[in-house]
MARROLO-197303 format. One record per residue (C-alpha): x, y, z; residue in one letter. Coordinates in steps of 0.5 Angstrom, whole numbers, plus 500, padded with zeros to 3 digits. Example, Ala and Ser with C-alpha at 12.3 -4.5 7.8 and 13.67 -1.06 7.14 Angstrom:
<atoms>
525491516a/527498514s/
</atoms>
This chain:
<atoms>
450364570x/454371570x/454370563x/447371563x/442376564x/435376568x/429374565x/427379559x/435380556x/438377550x/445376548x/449376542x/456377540x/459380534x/467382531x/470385526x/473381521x/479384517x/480383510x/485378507x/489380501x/488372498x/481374498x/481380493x/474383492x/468379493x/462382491x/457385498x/451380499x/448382505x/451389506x/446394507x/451399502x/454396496x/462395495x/466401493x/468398487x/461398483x/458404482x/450400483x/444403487x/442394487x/444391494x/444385491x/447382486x/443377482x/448374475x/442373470x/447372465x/446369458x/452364459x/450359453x/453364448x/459365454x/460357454x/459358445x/465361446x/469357451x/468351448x/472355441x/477357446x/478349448x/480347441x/486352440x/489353447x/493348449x/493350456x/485349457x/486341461x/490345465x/485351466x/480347467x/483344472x/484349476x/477353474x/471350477x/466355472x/470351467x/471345469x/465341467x/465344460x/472341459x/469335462x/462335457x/467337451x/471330451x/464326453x/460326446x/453325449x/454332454x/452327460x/455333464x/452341463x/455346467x/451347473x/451355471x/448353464x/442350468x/442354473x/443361472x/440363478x/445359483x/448366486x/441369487x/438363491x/434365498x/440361502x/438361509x/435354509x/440351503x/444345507x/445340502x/452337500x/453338492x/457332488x/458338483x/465341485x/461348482x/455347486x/458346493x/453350497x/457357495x/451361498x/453357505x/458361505x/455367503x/449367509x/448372514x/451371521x/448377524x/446383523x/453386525x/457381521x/458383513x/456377509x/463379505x/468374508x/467367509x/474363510x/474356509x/475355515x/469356516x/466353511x/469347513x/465347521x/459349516x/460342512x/462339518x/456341521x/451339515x/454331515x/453330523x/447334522x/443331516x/436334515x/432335508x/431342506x/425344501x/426346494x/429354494x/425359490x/429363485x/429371485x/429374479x/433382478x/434387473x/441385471x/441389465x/447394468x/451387468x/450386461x/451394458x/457395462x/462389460x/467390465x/462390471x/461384468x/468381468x/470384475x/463380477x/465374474x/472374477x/471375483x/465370483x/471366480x/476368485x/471365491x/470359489x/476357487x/479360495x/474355497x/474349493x/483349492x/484346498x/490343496x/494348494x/493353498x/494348504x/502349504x/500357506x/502358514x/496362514x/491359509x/483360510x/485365517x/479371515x/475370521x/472374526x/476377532x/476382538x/470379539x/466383544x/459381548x/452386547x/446384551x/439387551x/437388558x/429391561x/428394567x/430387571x/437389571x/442383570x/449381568x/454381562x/460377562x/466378557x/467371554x/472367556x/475373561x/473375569x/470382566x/463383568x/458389567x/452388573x/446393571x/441392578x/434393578x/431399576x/437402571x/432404566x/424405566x/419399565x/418398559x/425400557x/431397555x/439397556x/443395551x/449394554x/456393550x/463390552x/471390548x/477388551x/483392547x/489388549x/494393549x/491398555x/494405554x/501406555x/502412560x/500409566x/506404565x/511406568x/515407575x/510409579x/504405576x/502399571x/496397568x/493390570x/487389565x/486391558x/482396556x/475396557x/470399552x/463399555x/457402551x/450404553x/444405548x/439409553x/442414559x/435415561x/437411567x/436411574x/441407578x/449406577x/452401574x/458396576x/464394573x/467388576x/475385574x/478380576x/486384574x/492380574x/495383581x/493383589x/497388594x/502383598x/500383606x/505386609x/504393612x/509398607x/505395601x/498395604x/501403605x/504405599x/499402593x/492401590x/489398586x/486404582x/481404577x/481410571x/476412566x/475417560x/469417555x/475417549x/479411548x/486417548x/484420554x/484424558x/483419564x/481421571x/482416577x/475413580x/473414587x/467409587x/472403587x/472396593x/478391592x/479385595x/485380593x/485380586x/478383584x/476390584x/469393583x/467399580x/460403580x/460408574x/455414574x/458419569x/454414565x/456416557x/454412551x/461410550x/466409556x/473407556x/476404563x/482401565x/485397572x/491400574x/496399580x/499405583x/504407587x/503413592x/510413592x/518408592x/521406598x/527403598x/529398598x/524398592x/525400586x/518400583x/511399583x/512391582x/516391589x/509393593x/505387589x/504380586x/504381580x/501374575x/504374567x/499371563x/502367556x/498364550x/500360544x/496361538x/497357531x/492356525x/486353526x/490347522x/497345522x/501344515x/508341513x/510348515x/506353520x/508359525x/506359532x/505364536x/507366544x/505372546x/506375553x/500380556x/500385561x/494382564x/490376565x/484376559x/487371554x/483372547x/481365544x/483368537x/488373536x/490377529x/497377527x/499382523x/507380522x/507373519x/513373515x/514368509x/521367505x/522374507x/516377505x/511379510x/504376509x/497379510x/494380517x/491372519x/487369525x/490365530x/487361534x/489358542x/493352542x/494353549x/496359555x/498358563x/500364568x/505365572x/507369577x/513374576x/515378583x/518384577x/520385570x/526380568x/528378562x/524372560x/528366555x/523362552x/524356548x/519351545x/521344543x/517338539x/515332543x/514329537x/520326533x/516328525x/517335527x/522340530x/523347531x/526351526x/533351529x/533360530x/527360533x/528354539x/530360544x/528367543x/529372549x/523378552x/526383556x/525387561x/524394558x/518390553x/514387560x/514393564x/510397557x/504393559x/503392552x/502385549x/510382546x/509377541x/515372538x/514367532x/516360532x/516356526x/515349526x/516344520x/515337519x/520332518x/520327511x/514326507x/510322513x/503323514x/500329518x/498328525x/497332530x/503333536x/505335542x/510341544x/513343551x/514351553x/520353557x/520359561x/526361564x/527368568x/535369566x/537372573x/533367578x/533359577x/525359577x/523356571x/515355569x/513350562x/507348560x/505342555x/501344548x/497340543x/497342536x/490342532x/488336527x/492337520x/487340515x/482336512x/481335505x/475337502x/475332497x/475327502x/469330507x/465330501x/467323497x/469319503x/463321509x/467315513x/474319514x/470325518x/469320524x/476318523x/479326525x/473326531x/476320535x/479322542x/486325541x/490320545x/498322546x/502322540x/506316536x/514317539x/519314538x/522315543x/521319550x/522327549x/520329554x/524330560x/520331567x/523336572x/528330577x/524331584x/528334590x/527331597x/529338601x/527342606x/522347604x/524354603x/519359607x/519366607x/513368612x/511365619x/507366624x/507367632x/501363635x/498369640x/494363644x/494356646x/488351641x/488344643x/482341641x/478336646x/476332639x/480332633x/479336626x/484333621x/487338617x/487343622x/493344626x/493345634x/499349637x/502353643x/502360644x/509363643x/509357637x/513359630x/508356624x/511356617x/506359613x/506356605x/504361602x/500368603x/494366600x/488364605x/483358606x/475359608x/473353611x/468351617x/472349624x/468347628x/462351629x/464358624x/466359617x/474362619x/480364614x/486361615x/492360613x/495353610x/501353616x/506347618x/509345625x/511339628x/512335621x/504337621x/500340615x/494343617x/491350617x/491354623x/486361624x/488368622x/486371627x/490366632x/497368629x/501374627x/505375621x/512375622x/518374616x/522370615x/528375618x/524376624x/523369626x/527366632x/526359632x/524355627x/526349628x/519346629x/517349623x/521344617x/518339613x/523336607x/519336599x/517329600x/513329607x/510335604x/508331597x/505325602x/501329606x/498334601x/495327598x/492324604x/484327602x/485322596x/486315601x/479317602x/475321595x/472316590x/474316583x/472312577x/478308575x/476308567x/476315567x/483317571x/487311566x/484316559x/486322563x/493320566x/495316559x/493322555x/497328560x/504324560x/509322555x/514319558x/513313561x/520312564x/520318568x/513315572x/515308572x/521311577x/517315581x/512309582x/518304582x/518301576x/524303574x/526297572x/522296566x/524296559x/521296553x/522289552x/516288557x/511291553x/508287548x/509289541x/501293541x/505298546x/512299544x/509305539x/505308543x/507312548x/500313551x/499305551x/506304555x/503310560x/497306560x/500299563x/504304567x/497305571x/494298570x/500294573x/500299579x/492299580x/494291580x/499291586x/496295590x/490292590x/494285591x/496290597x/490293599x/492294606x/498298605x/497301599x/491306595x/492307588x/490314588x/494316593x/500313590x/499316583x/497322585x/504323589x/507320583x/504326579x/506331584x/514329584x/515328576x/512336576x/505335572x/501340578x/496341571x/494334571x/493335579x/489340579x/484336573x/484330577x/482333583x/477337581x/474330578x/474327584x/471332588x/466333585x/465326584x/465325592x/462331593x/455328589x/456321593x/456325599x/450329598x/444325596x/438328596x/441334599x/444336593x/438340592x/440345597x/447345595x/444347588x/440353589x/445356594x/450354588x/447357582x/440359585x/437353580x/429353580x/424347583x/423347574x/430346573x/431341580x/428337576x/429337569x/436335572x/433329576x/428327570x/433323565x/435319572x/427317574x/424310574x/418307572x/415310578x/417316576x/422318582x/429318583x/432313588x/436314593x/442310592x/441313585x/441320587x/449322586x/447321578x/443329578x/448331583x/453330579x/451333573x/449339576x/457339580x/460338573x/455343569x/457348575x/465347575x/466347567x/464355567x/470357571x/474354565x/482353568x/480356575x/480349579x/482353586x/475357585x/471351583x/474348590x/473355594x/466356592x/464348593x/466349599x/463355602x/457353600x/458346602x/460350610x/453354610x/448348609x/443346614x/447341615x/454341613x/457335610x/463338611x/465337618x/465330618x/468329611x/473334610x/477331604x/474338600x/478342605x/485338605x/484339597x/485346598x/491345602x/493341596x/493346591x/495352596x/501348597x/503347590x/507353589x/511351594x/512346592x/515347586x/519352588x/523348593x/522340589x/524343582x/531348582x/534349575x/541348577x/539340579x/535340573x/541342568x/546337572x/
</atoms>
């Protein structure tokens, strides 16, 4: 919804599209001027040629080159004619000798797949995506989505007319023509050579990047999301006139200006262009970003910095500080009134002045350092990977690398696309250690690559710090996608954060989408985990350990409850809480909505009201005896909700063999670590996902033998928990959730839906229709099914942030009529649960016992 806007907008986006050297000069067909190298007053480009006497000529040519097998090979405008000069009867003409009109067709219908390597839809690549996107460059990357598009989107298309031009210029000036004929020649050969140009790490790259959103909006106002990142535009009601229109325009440029790097204050957003096509307007605007900071709680930070907003109508500057700024956490919002057509802004946070003991501006916050792996769109026998570190947390899904280097020699600018990304918070500046590691036996990192070091001078610049990593495939199996891990360490501190990342599918060739239809379903079945040998992947060892705390809080009054609510705490006054963590809680108590804070006492985990408590630091505590809890009762309680949430089993043993690659390290933690592989059966000692898989299934086995003392959720998850996969955690919860939270409403779903997302009655319904029976009425018992697909349709638009989707689910659940959340209160144990998982990790999970 906020990537949308009211009634009356349209929406599109647009890019620029560097130019690749591999493509040389391709003629303009959709641009408005013609090229630079043709001296033409034509817009079009239209090769009504005699080719019978070029092809008189090529035929000679043939009989005294020995090279011409070879060339035609290689040539698909002379392929065929190679092919009808060794077939007597001429069985096959060239398609240019038939059709001398191939370049000039209308194309924007023209969807068929030719058998001719000379007809292979060429103008498909040529068609007008918008009309800020030049036709100039099509990659084959593109190319390939287009085929793929086409065979599992078969339609028959009408027979195209042809546009004749005057093309005399073309046949008067011989080297016009040869430049035309070369780049023609050039174009189709980058489209059709697949083969060769395969080994490049860089092959078919030319794609659009810096893409950035513009929308039309009409006097109803609206909002304008930035694809995949937390900046929005909002334009209330009014801004322009009835009967006038804003078109709205927003770019994120990754490296935010560097003066504001500093001591004293660093940028936590990139810099944000903002455009506007009518200023004959009436009311502000607002500019809404989620940055990659929030001001920690205690006094002297609260003091001492600000999230502060700086604005310019020029992208150099000069910039001055916003006044008309709202911050709450992480999210601050900005009304705009100095409107201009172009509009340059930048969030920053800034320190008024350093206190000791701190040293910087990073010591008055928590600062969170997004990362993103980026790879071609298809992996080869030897590629580059990508990691690059920005200062803020909007992490594009394409990226243009301008420093790839091959055999000593830089290559041409390509685009990358995301494999992956994960954000971590970082206290100040460290030098950071980064390493990746195949978890596939058939490939490896090159050894000076495996561990590259970014320092801390490189981070506090805010700007984006990239390092390149090649990856190269073993022996001469067959391509197949993998999985890598990522291991980030801070060298002075023991913290440690790694992620897992799958490759892309190798690339296709295109003999074989055309040829051989039936290998397109073959490279679209469902990735499973990839075929190891043996186990590489080595999971963190779980440390059951008393928990390390930083904050307390002192209770300022006595809450005992005559009926008991779970997962909130009850306590004395004078009672010393551990808070686990800083970050606050908003869930229903008994009658109200309150904040609270995830807290432990007496061995309990629960929640207990901000108001109730002050904050005190762990230096200021006395006694804190009452407040320990051990890494392993910790793990134990936090999982309680999932005793009593539902869950589809099929679903969770895909996503659970899909996420581990080791079965071992979950065998031990569920108790089966005396298993070998001589029980498995020989259809799953090669695959690491079907070895995981049997895992799962003999666990559900005996706890369903054991149902009285043993749940299968809970135990997988607490199994999860302890070997460090809080990635799959999160996934799993939120499936569950939403699960659960569909059975539990029924019909009152429909409430929930327009509190949630504002749906209409007319949408209401369309949700029900598919589920309606003969009597055109959804049943009751058949309710959940609507609801779900709301909840899931809802809960994909936040992306990777399942905390959000939890909060929010649950705000809304709490201000319903009738709450479902004060009886049922696993939702808001969930959320105790991924608050808790940071401390969690901390404490589980040190360096040093993982390097013992």
């Amino acid at each position: 919804e906020e990537n949308t806007s009211s009634s009356g907008t349209a929406s599109l986006t647009s890019g620029e599209i560097p130019r690749s050297r591999s493509e040389g000069t391709l003629i303009d067909v959709d641009d408005r001027t013609p090229s630079a190298s043709y001296n033409v007053n034509e817009s079009k480009l239209d090769l009504d040629i005699h080719w019978s006497d070029v092809f008189k000529h090529a035929r000679a040519v043939s009989k005294t080159n020995p090279f011409w097998n070879e060339l035609s090979a290689s040539n698909p405008f002379v392929h065929d004619i190679a092919v009808s000069n060794r077939n007597e009867n001429n069985k096959y003409l060239s398609i240019l000798k038939e059709k001398p009109y191939l370049f000039s067709k209308v194309s924007s219908n023209r969807d068929s797949l030719a058998s001719s390597g000379d007809e292979l839809d060429i103008d498909c690549l040529l068609r007008k995506t918008s009309s800020r996107r030049s036709g100039r460059s099509k990659s084959v990357s593109d190319f390939l989505d287009i085929v793929d598009n086409r065979k599992f989107n078969p339609r028959k298309t009408p027979p195209q007319k042809t546009i004749a031009s005057d093309m005399t210029w073309l046949q008067n000036d011989r080297e016009a023509y040869k430049m035309a004929w070369l780049s023609h020649r050039q174009l189709t050969r980058s489209c059709l050579d697949l083969e060769a140009m395969s080994h490049s790490p860089g092959w078919a790259q030319t794609q659009a990047t810096d893409i950035h959103v513009v929308c039309k909006l009409n006097h109803e106002g609206g909002s304008v999301q930035l694809p995949d990142s937390d900046i929005n535009i909002h334009v209330p009601v009014g801004h322009v006139l009835p009967g006038e229109f804003q078109e709205v325009g927003l770019k994120a440029i990754l490296n935010p200006p560097s003066s504001f790097n500093n001591e004293m204050s660093s940028t936590v957003s990139p810099l944000i262009e903002l455009t506007l096509s009518n200023l004959n307007t009436k009311e502000a605007i607002f500019l809404e970003v989620k940055v990659a900071a929030k001001v920690k709680n205690d006094p002297l930070s609260q003091v001492m910095s600000d999230i502060v907003c700086f604005f310019s109508l020029n992208k150099e500057g000069p910039f001055k500080k916003l006044e008309n700024c709202y911050t709450y956490q992480d999210t601050i919002q900005v009304k705009l009134t100095d409107l201009s057509h172009v509009m340059y802004a930048v969030i920053a946070v800034q320190a008024n002045k350093i206190q000791p003991p701190a040293t910087n501006v990073w010591d008055y916050v928590h600062r969170t350092v997004s990362v993103g792996i980026y790879g071609p769109k298809y992996i080869h026998p030897s590629f580059t990977a990508v990691f690059t570190v920005f200062g803020h947390n909007y992490i594009p899904g394409k990226l243009t690398i301008y420093d790839i280097k091959k055999g000593g020699k830089s290559m041409p600018p390509v685009v990358f696309q995301l494999w992956g990304k994960h954000t971590f918070l970082l206290e100040k500046p460290q030098d950071l250690n980064i390493s990746l590691v195949s978890c596939d036996p058939d490939f490896e990192v090159k050894l000076e690559d495996q561990s590259k070091n970014i320092k801390e001078e490189e981070l506090k610049t805010g700007e984006m710090v990239r390092q390149q990593f090649l990856f190269s495939m073993l022996g001469c199996r067959e391509m197949h996608f993998f999985v890598f891990l990522v291991q980030i360490k801070v060298l002075k501190s023991s913290q440690v954060m790694q992620f897992h990342v799958t490759t892309p599918d190798p690339a296709p060739k295109l003999s074989g989408i055309i040829n051989k239809p039936k290998r397109l379903h073959n490279r679209k079945e469902i990735k499973s985990a990839p075929l190891l040998l043996i186990p590489t992947v080595k999971y963190p060892k779980f440390q059951d350990k008393t928990l390390s705390v930083n904050a307390y809080g002192v209770a300022l009054k006595t809450v005992l409850r005559q009926n008991k609510i779970d997962y909130l705490l009850e306590y004395f006054k004078g009672d010393t809480i551990a808070l686990l963590g800083e970050d606050k809680v908003k869930a229903i108590g008994q009658t109200k909505i309150k904040e609270w804070y995830v807290g432990v006492l007496r061995k309990k985990i629960g929640l207990v009201h901000c108001k109730n408590i002050k904050v005190i630091s762990k230096e200021q505590a006395m006694d804190t005896a009452d407040s320990e809890l051990t890494t392993r009762n910790l793990v134990e309680q936090i999982a309680l909700p999932f005793k009593k949430l539902t869950y589809i089993y099929s679903v969770v043993l895909s996503t659970v063999s899909e996420s581990v690659y080791d079965w071992r390290a979950l065998a031990e933690v569920l108790g089966y670590s005396h298993l070998s592989l001589d029980d498995f059966n020989e259809t799953l000692a090669d695959k690491e996902s079907e070895r995981v898989a049997h895992i799962v299934k003999r666990m559900k086995e005996d706890c369903h033998a054991n149902r009285k003392k043993r749940l299968f959720l809970y135990e997988l998850i607490v199994a999860l928990l302890k070997i460090d996969c809080q990635g799959l955690v999160a996934r799993l919860t939120q499936d569950t959730i939403i699960l659960t939270s569909a059975v539990k409403l029924g019909k009152y779903w429909r409430e929930l839906a327009e509190k949630l997302a504002r749906l209409t009655k007319q949408q209401i319904e369309a949700y029900e229709v598919p589920h309606q029976g003969k009597n055109g009425v959804v049943a009751l018992e058949m309710m959940w099914k609507p609801a779900y697909d709301f909840l899931y349709t809802w809960g994909a638009h936040y992306g990777d942030s399942y905390r959000d989707v939890l909060q929010d689910l649950q705000s809304a659940l709490d201000k319903m009529k009738n709450p479902v959340t004060k009886q049922w209160r696993e939702l808001t144990g969930t959320l105790i649960l991924v608050n808790c998982m940071e401390v969690l990790r901390a404490s589980a999970f040190s360096k040093t016992e993982e390097e013992e």
